[in-house]
N, C-alpha and C positions, 0 to 999 in steps of 0.2 A: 422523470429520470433522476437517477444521483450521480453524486462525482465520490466514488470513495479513494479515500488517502490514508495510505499504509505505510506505516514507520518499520520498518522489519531488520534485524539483526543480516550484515552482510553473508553470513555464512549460511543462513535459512531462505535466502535471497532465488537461490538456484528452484531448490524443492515448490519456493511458494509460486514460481514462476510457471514450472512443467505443472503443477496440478489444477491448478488454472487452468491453463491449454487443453490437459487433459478433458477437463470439465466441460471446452467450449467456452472459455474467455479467453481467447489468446491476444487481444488487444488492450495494451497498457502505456505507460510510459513510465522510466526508469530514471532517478535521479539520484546520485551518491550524494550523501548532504552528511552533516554533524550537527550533534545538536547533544543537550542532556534532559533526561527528567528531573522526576519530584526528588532523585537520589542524589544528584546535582553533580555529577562525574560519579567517579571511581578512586580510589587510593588503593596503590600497591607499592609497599616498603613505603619510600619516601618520595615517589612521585605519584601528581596529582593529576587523573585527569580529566578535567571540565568538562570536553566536550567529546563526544563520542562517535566514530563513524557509525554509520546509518544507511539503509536504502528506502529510497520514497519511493512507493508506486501511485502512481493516478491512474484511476479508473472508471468511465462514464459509460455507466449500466440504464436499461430495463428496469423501473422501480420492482419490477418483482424478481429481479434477479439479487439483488443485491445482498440479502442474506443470504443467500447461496454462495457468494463470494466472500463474504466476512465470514462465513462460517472454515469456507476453503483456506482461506487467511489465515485463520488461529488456529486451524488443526496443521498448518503444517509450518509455522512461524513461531508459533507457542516452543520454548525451550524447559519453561518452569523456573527458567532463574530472570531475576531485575535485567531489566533493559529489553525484554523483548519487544517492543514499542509500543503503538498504540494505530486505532483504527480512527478514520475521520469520515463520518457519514454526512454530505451536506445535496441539499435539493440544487439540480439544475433547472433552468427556464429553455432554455432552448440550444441547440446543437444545430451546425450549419457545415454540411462536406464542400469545401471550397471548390473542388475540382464538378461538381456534379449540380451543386445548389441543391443537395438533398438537406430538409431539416426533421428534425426531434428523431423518433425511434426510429426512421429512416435511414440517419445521418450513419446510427452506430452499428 
């Protein structure tokens, strides 16, 4: 299984949301956060700014789904311009449905 985390621009937030659903991923979780990259803010006129709103998605897949989801990610998150975020692909060990005691590909 992975856990993917997705840094995505608030306003691509919606689109990256429904094509997912679309697709058959309709299970995520959704966190507004700030943060900056390698760019390290923004400067416009004479204000500076550091840190940038942002929306995080978590998402615990099928290892074989998951480039199908990073893929769903950037084709509808991708703007072409700095700050469209970044994708975070890491291995899970196990998944446990509290309510059921279902574990691993069960669980999700």
């Amino acid at each position: 299984m992975k856990m993917i985390i997705a840094i995505v621009r608030p306003d691509r937030l919606k689109d990256v949301e429904d094509s997912l659903k679309a697709a058959g991923f309709p299970s995520l979780t959704e966190i507004g956060v700030r943060g900056r990259g390698k760019q390290r803010g923004i400067t416009i006129g004479e204000m500076k700014y550091d840190k940038l709103p942002k929306e995080m998605l978590l998402m615990v897949c099928r290892d074989e789904d998951a480039e199908e989801i990073i893929s769903i990610i950037m084709k509808t998150g991708r703007t072409g311009n700095i700050g469209d975020g970044k994708i975070f692909v890491l291995n899970v060990e196990d998944v446990v449905t509290i309510r059921t005691g279902q574990r691993g590909n069960d669980a999700l």
